[in-house]
C-alpha positions in Angstrom: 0.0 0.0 0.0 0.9 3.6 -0.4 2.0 5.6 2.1 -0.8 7.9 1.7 -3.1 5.0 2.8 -1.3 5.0 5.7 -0.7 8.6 6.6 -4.7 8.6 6.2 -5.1 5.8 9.0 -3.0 8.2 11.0 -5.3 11.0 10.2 -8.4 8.8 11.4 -6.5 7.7 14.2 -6.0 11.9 15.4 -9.3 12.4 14.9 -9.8 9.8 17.6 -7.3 10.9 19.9 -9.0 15.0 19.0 -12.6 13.5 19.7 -11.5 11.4 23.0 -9.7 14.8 24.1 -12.5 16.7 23.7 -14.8 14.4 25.7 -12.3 14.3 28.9 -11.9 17.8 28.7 -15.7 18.2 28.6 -16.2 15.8 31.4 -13.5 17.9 33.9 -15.6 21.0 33.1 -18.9 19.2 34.2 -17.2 18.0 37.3 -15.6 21.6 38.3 -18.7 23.2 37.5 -21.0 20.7 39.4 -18.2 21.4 42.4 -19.1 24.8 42.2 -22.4 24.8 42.3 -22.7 22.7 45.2 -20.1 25.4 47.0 -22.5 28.2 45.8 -25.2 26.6 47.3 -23.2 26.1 50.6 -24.4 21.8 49.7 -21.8 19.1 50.9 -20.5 17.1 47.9 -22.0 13.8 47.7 -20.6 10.5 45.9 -23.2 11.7 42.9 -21.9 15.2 42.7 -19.0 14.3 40.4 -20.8 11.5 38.4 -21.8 13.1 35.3 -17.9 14.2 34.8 -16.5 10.9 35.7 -18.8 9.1 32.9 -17.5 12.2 30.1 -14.1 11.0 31.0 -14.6 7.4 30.6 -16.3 8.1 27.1 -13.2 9.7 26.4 -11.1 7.4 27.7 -13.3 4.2 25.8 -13.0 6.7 22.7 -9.4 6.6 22.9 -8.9 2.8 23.1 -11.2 2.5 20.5 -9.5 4.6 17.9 -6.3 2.8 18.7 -7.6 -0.7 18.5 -9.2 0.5 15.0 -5.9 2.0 14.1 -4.0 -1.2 14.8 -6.7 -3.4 12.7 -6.4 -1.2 9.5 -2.5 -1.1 9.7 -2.6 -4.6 9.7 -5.3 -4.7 6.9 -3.3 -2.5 4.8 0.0 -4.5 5.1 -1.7 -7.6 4.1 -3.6 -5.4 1.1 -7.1 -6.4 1.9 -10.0 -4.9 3.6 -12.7 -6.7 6.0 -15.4 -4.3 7.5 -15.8 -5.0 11.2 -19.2 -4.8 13.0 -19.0 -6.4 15.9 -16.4 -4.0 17.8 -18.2 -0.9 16.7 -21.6 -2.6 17.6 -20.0 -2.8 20.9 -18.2 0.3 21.0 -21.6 2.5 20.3 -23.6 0.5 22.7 -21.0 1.2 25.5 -21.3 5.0 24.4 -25.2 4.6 24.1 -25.6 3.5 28.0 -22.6 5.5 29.4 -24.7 8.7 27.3 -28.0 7.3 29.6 -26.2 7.4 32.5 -25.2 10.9 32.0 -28.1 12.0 31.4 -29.5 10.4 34.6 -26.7 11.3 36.7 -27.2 14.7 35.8 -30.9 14.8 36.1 -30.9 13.3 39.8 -28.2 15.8 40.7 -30.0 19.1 39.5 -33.4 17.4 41.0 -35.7 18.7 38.4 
């Protein structure tokens, strides 16, 4: 293969890495922020105060681990020339997303206690 096919992997793969980044940072903002709003409301922090963060960090973090896993696979693919779609680990990957999305959404709805 060409080393454009190849510098593209690499390309995918930084997209990962940007869109796992992105998530992390998002989930340390949710937890500083849901920090502060339990000091402006002179609250105690409870083990649910930090939840909704935690669960943005380990979408990042599954992100991450995914895009290197795919990474790997097509490397491999495109030394041996051939190309296989596979649905399985992206099956798994967006149901992991899916639930850890729900309980985000949860988390945060039991902590503002609309």
């Amino acid at each position: 293969m060409s080393a454009s096919d190849h510098l593209a992997n690499k390309r995918t793969f930084l997209a990962w890495v940007r869109t796992a980044i992105a998530l992390m940072g998002f989930g340390f903002v949710i937890a500083k922020f849901q920090i502060f709003l339990h000091i402006l409301a002179h609250q105690p922090l409870t083990s649910t105060t930090l939840l909704g963060g935690v669960i943005m960090i380990i979408m990042g973090i599954a992100t991450l681990l995914y895009g290197f896993y795919e990474y790997i696979q097509q490397e491999k693919e495109l030394e041996r020339k051939q190309f296989s779609p596979r649905l399985t680990p992206m099956v798994i990957y967006t149901s992991l997303l899916t639930v850890l999305a729900i309980a985000l959404v949860v988390s945060l709805y039991l902590s503002t206690g609309i």
